[in-house]
C-alpha positions as CSV (number, residue, x, y, z in Angstrom):
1,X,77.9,105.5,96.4
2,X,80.7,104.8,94.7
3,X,84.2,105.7,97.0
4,X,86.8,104.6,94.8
5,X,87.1,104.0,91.1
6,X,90.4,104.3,90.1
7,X,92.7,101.7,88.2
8,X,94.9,101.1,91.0
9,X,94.3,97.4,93.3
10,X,93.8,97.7,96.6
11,X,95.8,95.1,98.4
12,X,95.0,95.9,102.0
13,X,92.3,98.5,103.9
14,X,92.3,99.3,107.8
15,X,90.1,101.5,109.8
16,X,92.5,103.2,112.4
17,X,91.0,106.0,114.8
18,X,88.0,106.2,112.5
19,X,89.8,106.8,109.2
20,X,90.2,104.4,106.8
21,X,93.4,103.3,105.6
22,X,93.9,102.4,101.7
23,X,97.0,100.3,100.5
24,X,97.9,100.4,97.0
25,X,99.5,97.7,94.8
26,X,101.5,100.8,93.6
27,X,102.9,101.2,97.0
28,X,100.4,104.5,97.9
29,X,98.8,104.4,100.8
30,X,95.8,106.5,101.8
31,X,94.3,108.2,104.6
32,X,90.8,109.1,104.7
33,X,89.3,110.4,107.5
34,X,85.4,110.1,106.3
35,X,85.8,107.1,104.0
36,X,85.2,108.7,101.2
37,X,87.9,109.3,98.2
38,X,90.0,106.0,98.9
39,X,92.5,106.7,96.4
40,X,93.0,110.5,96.6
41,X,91.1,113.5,96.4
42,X,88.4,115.9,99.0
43,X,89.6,115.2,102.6
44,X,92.0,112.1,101.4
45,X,95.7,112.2,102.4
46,X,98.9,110.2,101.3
47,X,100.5,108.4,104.4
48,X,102.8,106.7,102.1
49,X,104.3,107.9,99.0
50,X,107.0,105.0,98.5
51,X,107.0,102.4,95.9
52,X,106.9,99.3,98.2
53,X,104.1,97.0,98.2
54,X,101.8,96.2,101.3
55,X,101.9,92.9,102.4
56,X,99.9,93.1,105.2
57,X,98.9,96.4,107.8
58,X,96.6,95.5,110.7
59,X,95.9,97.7,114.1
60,X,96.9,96.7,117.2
61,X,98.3,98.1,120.5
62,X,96.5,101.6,119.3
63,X,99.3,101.4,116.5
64,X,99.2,100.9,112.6
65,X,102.1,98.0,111.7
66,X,102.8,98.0,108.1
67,X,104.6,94.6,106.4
68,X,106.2,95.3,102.6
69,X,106.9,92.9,100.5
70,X,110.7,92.4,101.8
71,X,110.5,91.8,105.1
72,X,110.3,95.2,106.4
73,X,107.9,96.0,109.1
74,X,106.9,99.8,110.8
75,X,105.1,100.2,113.7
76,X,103.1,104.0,113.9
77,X,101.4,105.5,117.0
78,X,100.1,108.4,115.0
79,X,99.0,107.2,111.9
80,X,101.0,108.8,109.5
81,X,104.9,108.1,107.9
82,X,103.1,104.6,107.4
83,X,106.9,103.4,105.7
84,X,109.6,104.9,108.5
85,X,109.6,109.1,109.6
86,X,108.1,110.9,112.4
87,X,107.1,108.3,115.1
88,X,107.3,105.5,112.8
89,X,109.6,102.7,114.1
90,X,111.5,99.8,111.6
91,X,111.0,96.8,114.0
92,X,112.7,94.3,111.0
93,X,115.6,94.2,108.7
């Protein structure tokens, strides 16, 4: 079963309250809740619809932190606004 074939490189990919989390090289990043559709499409969401580029996003303390190339880093309880909105926090620069 194929889940993603698009032309776009995944640079980073997360499970967070049993969706998974896609990170573009593009700066898009996905949420899909049933792993299927990584890159858009069915049940899939954007989170992120910015340009920057992922560095790193990792769970921890029941939050997503997302790291762009830049320095700048956003902490979200919710999952969603994965680059600053809603409850989405800048904790750098």
């Amino acid at each position: 079963m194929v889940v993603y074939n698009g032309s776009g490189r995944a640079v980073a990919i997360i499970i967070y309250n049993g969706a998974v989390y896609t990170a573009f090289d593009r700066g898009y990043i996905y949420r899909s809740p049933d792993g299927q559709n990584l890159g858009g499409g069915g049940r899939t969401e954007k989170v992120y619809t910015g340009s920057g580029t992922v560095n790193v996003m990792m769970v921890c303390q029941n939050a997503i932190f997302t790291a762009f190339r830049g320095g700048y880093i956003y902490r979200s309880p919710d999952g969603r606004n994965l680059g600053g909105g809603g409850k989405t926090i800048k904790l750098s620069p």
